[in-house]
N, C-alpha and C positions, 0 to 999 in steps of 0.2 A: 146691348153688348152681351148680357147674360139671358143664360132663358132660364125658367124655374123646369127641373124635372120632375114629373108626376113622381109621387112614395114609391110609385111599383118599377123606376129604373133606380133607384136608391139603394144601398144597401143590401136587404137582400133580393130586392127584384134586380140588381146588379150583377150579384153571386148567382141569383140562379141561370141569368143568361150568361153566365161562363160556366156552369156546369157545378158551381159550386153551392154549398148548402149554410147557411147560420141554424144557428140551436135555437128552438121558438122564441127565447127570450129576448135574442138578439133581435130574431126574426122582426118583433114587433115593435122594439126600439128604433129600429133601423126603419120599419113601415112609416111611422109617425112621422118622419122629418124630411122632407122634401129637400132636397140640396140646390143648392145653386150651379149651376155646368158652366166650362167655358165654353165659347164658341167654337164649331165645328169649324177643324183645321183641317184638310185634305180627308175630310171625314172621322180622322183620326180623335177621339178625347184623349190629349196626354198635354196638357202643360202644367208648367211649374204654376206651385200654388204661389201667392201673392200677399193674402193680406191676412193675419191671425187676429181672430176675435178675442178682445180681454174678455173677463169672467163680466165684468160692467157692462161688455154691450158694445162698447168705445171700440172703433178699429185701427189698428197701428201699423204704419208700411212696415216692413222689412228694409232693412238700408242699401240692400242688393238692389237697385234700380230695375232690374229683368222682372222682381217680381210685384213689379205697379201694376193694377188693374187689369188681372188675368183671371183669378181665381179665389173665392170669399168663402170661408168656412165656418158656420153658423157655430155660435157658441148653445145650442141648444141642443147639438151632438153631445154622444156618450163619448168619452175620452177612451182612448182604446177598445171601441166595439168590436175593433178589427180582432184584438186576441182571440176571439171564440175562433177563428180562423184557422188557429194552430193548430195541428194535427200531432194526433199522439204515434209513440214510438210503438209498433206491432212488429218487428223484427226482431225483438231482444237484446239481449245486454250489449252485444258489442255494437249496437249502433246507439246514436245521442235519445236520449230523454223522450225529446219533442223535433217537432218541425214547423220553426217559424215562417222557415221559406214559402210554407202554404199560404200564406196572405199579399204574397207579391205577387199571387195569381189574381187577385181581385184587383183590378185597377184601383176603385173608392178606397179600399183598403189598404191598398200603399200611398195614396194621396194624402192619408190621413194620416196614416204613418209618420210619414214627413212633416209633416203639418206641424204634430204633435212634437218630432223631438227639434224641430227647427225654433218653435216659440219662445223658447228661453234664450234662443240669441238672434231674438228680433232688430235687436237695437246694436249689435255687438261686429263688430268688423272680422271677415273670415276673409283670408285671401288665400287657403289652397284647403281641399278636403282630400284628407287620407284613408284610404280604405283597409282593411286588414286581411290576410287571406285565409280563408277566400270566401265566407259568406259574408263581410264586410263589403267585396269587392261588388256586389248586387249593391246594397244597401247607400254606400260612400259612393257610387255612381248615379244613381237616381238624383240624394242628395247633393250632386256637385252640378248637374244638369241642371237639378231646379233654382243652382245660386249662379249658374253659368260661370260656375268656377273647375280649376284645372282638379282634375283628380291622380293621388298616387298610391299606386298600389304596395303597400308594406309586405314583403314577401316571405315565405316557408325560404331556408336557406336553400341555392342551387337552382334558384330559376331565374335569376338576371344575368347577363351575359356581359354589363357595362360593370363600370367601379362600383364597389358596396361598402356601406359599410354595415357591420353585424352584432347581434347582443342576443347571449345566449336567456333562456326562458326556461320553465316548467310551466306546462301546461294545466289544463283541468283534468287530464288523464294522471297526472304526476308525471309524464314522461318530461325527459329533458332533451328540448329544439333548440332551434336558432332562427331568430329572426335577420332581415336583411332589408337595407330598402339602397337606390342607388341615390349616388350622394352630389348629384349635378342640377338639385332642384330647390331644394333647400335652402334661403340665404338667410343669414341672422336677422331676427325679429319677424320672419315671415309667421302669418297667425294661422295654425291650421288647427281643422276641425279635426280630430279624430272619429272612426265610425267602425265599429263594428256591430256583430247581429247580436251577440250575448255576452256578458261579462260571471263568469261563473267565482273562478277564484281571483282572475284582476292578473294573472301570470303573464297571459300575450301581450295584454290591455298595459301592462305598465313597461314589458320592453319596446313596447311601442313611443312608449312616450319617451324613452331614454334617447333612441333613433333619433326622433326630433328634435330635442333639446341638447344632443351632444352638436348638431349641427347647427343650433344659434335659433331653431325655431320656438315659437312661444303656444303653448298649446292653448289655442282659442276656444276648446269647450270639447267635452267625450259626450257620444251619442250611442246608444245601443235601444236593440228593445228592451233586453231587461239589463237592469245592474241588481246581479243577488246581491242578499247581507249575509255575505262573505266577508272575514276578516279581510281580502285583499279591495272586494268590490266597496266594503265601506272606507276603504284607504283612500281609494281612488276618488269618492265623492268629497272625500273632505278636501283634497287637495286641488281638486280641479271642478271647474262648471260643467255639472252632466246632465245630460236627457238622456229618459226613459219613458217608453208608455206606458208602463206599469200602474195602473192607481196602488195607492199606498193597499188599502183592506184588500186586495189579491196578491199582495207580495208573496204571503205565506204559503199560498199554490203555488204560485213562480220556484219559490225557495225549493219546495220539495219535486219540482219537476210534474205534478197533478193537478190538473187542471180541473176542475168541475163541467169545463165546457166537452174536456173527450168524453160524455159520456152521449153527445151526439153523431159522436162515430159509432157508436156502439161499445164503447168501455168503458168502464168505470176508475175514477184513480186507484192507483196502483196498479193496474192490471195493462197501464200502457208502458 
């Protein structure tokens, strides 16, 4: 059912036939470890992953039935190799930091993404994922495909057209929004996943969770790529089950938005 793919369609032999690059270190991390593929579906490689490898070696299903014997992720991968992926900010101050979204160009790389913040509720019951808008809405899509679950999208206020209901926020700008999601999906005790790409101050990230839980839902775990240690983002771990791919000894680049990996764009931290 699986085939083994040779190091050089792996990682970065991966990246480079999409155009894209890893930083040597990655480069060679990613060289060493041959992955498992699934089978060629309509030629297409895109299915949901299946089985996450404990630290032991031991393999544990997911309780989602869709993801039985599809897809096997060797526990002898670097946890977030995908990060060197992220592309630094060359436009300046008024646009974000970083750009996570550069790793959902690498298929492997969102696979593993996934992979990664799914593992902590391998065993845990999800019946809807929520996505946040709107680089959540990528992110809380992929993952509700891969659990073959329904997806909704939490919205900027002014773009549902049906009933809403709304909870005003401060954002990571400081500015003050409104969040909105419509309110015919929801039913008490329903368990969703929350997802978005980043959790900076925990502002959207928690009037997210009010949305849900004013309507009887129970938040079945927050997933983002990073959760900073922000007063809000540490609120938020303590209160609820989260994933991150973050390993703990890179936080403190995460925190400061400087990554040691931009300097294989060409710059150095601080200068993105």
């Amino acid at each position: 059912m699986f085939k083994q793919l040779p190091a050089a369609q792996s990682g970065a032999g991966a990246a480079a036939d999409q155009g894209l690059s890893l930083p040597a270190e990655e480069e060679i991390l990613a060289g060493k470890q041959g992955r498992l593929a699934p089978p060629l579906l309509s030629s297409v490689l895109w299915p949901p992953l299946s089985i996450v490898f404990s630290a032991a070696g031991s393999s544990r299903a997911l309780r989602c039935p869709v993801l039985m014997d599809l897809w096997r992720v060797p526990t002898s991968r670097e946890t977030g190799w995908y990060l060197a992926l992220i592309a630094p900010n060359v436009k300046g101050p008024s646009y974000p930091w970083l750009d996570p979204s550069r790793l959902y160009c690498h298929w492997q790389g969102l696979q593993d993404c996934i992979a990664d913040l799914l593992q902590p509720f391998c065993e845990d019951p999800i019946d809807l994922v929520a996505g946040i808008d709107a680089m959540g809405f990528i992110l809380g899509a992929a993952i509700a495909n891969t659990l073959q679950k329904g997806f909704l999208a939490i919205r900027k206020a002014g773009h549902l057209c049906v009933e809403t209901c709304t909870q005003p926020y401060t954002d990571y700008t400081a500015r003050q929004k409104l969040l909105e999601m419509r309110m015919d999906t929801i039913q008490p005790g329903l368990r969703v996943l929350l997802v978005d790409q980043w959790i900076e101050t925990g502002g959207t990230m928690r009037a997210a969770i009010q949305l849900v839980e004013q309507q009887g839902g129970v938040i079945a775990g927050i997933a983002a790529i990073c959760i900073e240690d922000s007063d809000g983002g540490k609120w938020i771990q303590e209160h609820y089950k989260c994933s991150q791919c973050v390993p703990q000894h890179l936080m403190p680049q995460f925190n400061r938005h400087q990554l040691e990996s931009f300097q294989a764009f060409g710059a150095t931290p601080g200068q993105a």
